[in-house]
C-alpha positions as CSV (number, residue, x, y, z in Angstrom):
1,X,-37.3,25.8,-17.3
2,X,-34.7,23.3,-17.6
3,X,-31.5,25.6,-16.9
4,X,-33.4,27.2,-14.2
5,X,-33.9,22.9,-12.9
6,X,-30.1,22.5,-13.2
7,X,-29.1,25.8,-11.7
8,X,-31.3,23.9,-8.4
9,X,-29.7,19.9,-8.8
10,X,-26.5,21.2,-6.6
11,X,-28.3,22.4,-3.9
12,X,-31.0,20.0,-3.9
13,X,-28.7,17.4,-3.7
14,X,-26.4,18.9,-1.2
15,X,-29.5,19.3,1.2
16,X,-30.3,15.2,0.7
17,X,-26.7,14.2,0.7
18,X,-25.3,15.9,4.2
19,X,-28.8,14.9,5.4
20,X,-28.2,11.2,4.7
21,X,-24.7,11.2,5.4
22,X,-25.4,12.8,9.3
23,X,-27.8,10.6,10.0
24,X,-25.8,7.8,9.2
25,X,-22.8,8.5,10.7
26,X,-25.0,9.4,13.7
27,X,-27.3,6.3,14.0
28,X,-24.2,3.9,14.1
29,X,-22.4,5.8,16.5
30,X,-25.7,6.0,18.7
31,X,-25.4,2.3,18.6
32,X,-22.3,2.1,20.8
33,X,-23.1,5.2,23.0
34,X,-26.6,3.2,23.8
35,X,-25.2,0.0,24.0
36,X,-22.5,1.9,26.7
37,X,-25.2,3.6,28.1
38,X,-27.5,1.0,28.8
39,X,-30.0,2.5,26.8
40,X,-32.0,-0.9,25.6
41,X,-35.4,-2.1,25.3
42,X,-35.9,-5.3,26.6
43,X,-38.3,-7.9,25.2
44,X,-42.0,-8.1,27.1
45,X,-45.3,-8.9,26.4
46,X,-46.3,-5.6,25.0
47,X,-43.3,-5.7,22.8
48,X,-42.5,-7.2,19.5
49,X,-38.8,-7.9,19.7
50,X,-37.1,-10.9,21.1
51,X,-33.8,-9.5,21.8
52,X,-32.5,-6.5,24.1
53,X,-32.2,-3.6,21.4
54,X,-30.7,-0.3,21.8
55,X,-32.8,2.7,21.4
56,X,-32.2,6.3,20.7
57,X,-31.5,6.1,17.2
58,X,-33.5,8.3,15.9
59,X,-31.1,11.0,17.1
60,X,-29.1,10.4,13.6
61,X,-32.8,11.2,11.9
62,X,-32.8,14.7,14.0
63,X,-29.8,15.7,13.0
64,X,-29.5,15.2,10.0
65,X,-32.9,16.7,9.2
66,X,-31.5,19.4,10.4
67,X,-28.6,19.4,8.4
68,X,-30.6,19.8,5.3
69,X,-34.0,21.1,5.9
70,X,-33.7,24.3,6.7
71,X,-30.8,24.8,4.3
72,X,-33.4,23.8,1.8
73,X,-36.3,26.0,3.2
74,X,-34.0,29.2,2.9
75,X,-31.8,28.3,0.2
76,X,-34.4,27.2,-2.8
77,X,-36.7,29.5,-4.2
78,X,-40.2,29.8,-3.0
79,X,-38.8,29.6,0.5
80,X,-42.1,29.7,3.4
81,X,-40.1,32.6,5.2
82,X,-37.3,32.6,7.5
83,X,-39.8,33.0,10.6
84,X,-41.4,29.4,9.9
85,X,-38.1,27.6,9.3
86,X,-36.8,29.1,12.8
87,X,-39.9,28.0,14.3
88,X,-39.0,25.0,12.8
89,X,-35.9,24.1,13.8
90,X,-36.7,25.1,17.5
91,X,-39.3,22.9,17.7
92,X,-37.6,20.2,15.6
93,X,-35.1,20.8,18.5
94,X,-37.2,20.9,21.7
95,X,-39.3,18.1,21.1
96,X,-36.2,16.0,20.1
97,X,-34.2,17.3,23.0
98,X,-36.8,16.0,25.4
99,X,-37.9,12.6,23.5
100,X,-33.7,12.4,24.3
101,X,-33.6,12.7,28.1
102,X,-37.0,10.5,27.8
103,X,-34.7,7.5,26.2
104,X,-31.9,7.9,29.0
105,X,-34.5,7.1,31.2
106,X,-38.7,7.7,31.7
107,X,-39.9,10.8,32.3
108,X,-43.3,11.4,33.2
109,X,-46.0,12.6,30.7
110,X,-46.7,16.1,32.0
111,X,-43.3,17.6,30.9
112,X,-43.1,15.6,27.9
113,X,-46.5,17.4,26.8
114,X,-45.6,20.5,27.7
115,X,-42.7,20.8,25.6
116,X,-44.7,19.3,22.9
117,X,-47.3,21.6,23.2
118,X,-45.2,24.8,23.9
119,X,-42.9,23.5,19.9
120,X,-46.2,23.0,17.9
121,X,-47.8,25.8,19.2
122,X,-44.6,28.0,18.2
123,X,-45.2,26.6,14.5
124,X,-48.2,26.8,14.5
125,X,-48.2,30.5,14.9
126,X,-45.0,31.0,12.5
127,X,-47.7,29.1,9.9
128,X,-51.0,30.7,10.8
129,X,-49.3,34.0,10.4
130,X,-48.9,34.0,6.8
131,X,-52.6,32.8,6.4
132,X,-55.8,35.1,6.6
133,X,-55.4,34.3,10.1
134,X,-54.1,33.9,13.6
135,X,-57.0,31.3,14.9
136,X,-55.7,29.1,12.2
137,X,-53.1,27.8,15.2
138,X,-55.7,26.7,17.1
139,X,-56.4,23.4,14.7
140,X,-53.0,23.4,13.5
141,X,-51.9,22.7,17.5
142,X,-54.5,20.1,17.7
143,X,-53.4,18.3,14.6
144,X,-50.1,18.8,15.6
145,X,-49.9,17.1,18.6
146,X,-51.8,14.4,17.9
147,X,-49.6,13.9,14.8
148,X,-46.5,13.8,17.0
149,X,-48.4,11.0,19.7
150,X,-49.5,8.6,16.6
151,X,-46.2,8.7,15.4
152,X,-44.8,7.0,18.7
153,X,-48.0,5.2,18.3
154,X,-46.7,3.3,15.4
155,X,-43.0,3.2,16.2
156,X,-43.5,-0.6,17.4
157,X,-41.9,-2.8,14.7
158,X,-38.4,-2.8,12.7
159,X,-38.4,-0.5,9.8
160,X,-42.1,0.5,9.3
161,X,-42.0,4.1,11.2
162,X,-38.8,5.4,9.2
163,X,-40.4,3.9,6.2
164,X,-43.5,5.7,6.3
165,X,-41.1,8.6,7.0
166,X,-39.4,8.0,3.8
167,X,-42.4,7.3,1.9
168,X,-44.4,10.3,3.1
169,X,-41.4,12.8,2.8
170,X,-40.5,11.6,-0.9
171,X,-43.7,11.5,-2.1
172,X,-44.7,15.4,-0.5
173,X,-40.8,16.5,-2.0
174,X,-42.4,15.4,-5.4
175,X,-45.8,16.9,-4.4
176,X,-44.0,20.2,-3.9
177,X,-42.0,20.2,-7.2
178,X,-44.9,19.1,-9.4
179,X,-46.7,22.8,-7.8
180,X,-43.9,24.8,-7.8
181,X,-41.6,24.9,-4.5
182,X,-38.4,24.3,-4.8
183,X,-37.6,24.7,-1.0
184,X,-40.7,22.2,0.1
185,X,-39.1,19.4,-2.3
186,X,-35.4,20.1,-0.6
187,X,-37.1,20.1,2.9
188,X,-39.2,16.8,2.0
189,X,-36.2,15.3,0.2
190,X,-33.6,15.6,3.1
191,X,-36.2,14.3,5.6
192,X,-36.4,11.3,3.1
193,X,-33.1,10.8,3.1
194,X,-32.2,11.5,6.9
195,X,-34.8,8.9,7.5
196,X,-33.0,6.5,5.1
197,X,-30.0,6.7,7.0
198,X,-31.7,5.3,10.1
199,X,-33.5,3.2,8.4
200,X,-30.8,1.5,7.2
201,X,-29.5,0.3,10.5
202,X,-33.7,-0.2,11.8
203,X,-34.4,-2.9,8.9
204,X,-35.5,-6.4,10.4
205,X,-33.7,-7.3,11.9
206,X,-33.5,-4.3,13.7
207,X,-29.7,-2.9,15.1
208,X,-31.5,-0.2,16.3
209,X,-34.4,0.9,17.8
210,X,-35.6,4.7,17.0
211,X,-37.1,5.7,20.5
212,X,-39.1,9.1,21.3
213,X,-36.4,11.0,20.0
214,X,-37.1,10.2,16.7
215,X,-41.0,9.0,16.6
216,X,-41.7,12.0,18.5
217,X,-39.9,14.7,16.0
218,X,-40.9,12.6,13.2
219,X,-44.7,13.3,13.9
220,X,-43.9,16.9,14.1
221,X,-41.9,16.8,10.5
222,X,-45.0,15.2,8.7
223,X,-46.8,17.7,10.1
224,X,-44.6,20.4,9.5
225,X,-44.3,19.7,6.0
226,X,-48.1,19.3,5.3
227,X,-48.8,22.8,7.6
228,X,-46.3,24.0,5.0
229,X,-47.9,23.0,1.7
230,X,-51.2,23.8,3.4
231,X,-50.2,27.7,4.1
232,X,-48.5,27.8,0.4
233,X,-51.6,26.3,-1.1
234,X,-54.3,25.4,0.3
235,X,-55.2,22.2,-1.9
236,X,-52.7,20.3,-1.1
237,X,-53.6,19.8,2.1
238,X,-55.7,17.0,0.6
239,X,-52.9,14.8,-1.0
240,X,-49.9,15.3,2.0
241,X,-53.2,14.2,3.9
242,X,-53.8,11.2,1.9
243,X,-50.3,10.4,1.9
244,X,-50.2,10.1,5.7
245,X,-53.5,7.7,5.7
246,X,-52.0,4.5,6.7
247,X,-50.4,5.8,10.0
248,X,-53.2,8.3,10.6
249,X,-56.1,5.4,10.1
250,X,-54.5,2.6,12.0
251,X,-53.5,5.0,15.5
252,X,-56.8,7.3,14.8
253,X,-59.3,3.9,14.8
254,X,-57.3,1.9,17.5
255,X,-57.4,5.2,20.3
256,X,-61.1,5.7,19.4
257,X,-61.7,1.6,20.1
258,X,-59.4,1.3,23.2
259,X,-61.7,4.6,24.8
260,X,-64.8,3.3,23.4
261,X,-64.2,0.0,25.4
262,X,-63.3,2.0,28.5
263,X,-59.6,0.6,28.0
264,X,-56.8,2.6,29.6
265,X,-55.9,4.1,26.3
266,X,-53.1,5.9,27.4
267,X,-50.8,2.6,28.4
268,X,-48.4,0.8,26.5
269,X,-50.9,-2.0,24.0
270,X,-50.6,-3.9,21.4
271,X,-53.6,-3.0,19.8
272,X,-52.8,-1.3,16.4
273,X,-53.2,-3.5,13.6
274,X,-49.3,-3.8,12.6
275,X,-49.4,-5.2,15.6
276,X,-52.3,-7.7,15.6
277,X,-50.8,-8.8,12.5
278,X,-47.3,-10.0,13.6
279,X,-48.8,-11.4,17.0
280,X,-50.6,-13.8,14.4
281,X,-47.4,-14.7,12.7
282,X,-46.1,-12.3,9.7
283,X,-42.9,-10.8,9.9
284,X,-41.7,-7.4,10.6
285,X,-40.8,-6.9,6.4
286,X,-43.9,-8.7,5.2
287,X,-45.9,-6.4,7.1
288,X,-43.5,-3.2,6.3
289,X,-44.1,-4.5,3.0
290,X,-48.3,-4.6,3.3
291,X,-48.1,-0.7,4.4
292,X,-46.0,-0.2,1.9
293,X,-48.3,-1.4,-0.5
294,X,-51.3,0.6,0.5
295,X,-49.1,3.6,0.0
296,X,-48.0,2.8,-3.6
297,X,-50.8,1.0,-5.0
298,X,-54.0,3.8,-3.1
299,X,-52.3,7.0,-2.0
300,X,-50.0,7.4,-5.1
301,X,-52.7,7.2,-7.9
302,X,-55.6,9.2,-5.4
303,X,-52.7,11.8,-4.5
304,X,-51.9,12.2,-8.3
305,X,-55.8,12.6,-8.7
306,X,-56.3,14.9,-5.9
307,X,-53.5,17.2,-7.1
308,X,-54.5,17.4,-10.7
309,X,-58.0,17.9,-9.9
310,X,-58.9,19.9,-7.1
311,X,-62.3,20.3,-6.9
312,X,-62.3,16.4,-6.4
313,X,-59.3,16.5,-4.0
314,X,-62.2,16.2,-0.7
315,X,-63.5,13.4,-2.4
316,X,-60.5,11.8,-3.2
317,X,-59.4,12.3,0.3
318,X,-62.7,11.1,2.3
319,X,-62.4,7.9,-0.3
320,X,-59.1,7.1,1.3
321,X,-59.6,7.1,4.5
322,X,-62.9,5.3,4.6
323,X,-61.3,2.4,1.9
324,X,-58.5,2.6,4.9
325,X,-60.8,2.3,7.5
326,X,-62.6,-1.0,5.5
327,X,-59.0,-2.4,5.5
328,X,-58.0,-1.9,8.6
329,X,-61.7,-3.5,10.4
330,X,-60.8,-6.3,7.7
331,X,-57.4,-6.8,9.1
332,X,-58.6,-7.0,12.6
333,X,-60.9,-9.4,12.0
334,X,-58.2,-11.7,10.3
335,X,-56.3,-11.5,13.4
336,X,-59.0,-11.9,15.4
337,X,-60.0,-15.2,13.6
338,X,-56.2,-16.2,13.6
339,X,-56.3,-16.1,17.4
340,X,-59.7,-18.3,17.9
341,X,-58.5,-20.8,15.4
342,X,-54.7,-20.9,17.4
343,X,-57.4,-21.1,20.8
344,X,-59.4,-24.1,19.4
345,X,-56.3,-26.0,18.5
């Protein structure tokens, strides 16, 4: 085993490398092409920044994703197939080429979706068809594109979307090692470390915002890597899908309030609870650092149990999200009682 694990180190490392190194060079020259471009986001009352930032910069996260995933996903043995990691990298492309022309200036929603739909539903198929079968896009699509809208969902303060990127892709590149992929760990890996490279220059206080470019083809990523490890092996669904609970619970539970309240749930809010939670005074990192916590101190430990055991991997899973769900009522509530205190006073 261990010459066959140092025969892999070059490439695996190659894959993270030019992935961090492209995004980095990328992200800080999309800082003076924005800035040129007049590509900012100004401050408002739906936002949580004081000063005009540019935006856009998740283009560096794009490209160098793919600089190393699919090098990774052909490359390293137990590859999922040259058909999926096309499918891929043209969705990877579409939905990023028109999150792009979105950040140069609004577009409306209907063309946005389209593409959206028309890239997941591509991967989707390239999945379902090396599964028992086809109708396995159908859900796949659905989860898709909802996984690509929460992402822009939670793309509101500095640092916490690219983390969560970083977080989720290292911990399913370990995921897929521990079972036996090669090419899923070099695929999660680079994302990890193209995400790094934005993050870098997205950390409060933020140079850089990411914009649809990179929210947008960050959803699809985290849910092309857990379609991925899904089609391999089934039972991993269960920890990629624990590993993705904090974004999942907090955009899942706000869109289901804001509709049951007959809310217009499909304009700009500030709603979600990393959000309720700097409007009552933490900072960007302290509350970074709160999501970061539930993802080290829950998902890591129930992932690890959910892998090793299986049969309990449902459980472990439906334990999560509910514990997430008690966190995230308990959260509101604290802002909530934050705000009628500030009121009274």
């Amino acid at each position: 085993m261990m010459p066959v694990v140092v025969s892999l180190l070059p490439t695996l490392v190659a894959c993270g490398l030019a992935a961090f190194l492209v995004s980095f060079a990328a992200v800080r020259a999309t800082i003076a092409y924005a800035r040129r471009r007049g590509m900012l986001d100004a401050p408002g009352r739906r936002r949580s920044h004081s000063v005009p930032t540019p935006r856009g910069g998740g283009i560096g996260i794009v490209l160098g994703a793919l600089a190393g995933m699919p090098a990774a996903l052909l490359l390293l043995p137990v590859s999922p197939g040259a058909a999926i990691t096309a499918a891929f990298s043209v969705a990877v492309i579409a939905v990023a080429g028109i999150g792009w022309l979105d950040d140069h200036g609004s577009l409306p929603i209907r063309p946005r979706l389209a593409i959206q739909l028309a890239a997941t539903l591509l991967l989707c198929l390239a999945v379902a068809s090396v599964t028992a079968s086809l109708w396995w896009a159908v859900p796949l699509l659905l989860a898709g594109v909802w996984c690509i809208n929460l992402h822009n969902f939670m793309d509101g303060i500095d640092g916490l979307a690219a983390q969560q990127a970083m977080f989720f892709s290292a911990a399913c590149a370990a995921l897929a090692w521990s079972a036996g992929s090669p090419a899923l760990a070099g695929a999660g890996l680079a994302m990890a470390t193209a995400s790094l490279g934005f993050w870098w220059f997205n950390r409060s206080p933020a140079r850089i915002f990411m914009g649809d470019v990179g929210s947008a083809t960050l959803g699809l990523m985290v849910f092309a890597l857990s379609a991925m490890l899904w089609a391999w092996r089934t039972e991993l669904l269960w920890p990629a899908l624990v590993f993705s609970s904090a974004f999942v619970i907090d955009a899942t539970l706000t869109l289901l309030v804001r509709m049951l309240r007959g809310a217009r749930w499909y304009t700009p809010h500030r709603e979600h609870l990393y959000q309720w939670l700097v409007r009552r005074g933490a900072s960007h990192r302290r509350v970074g650092l709160a999501y970061l916590a539930w993802n080290v101190l829950v998902c890591v430990p129930v992932a690890w149990i959910a892998f090793r055991f299986p049969a309990a991997a449902p459980v472990c899973f439906a334990a999560t999200y509910l514990a997430g769900a008690a966190v995230w009522r308990t959260g509101k509530r604290y802002g909530l009682r934050r705000r009628e205190r500030h009121v009274s006073a």
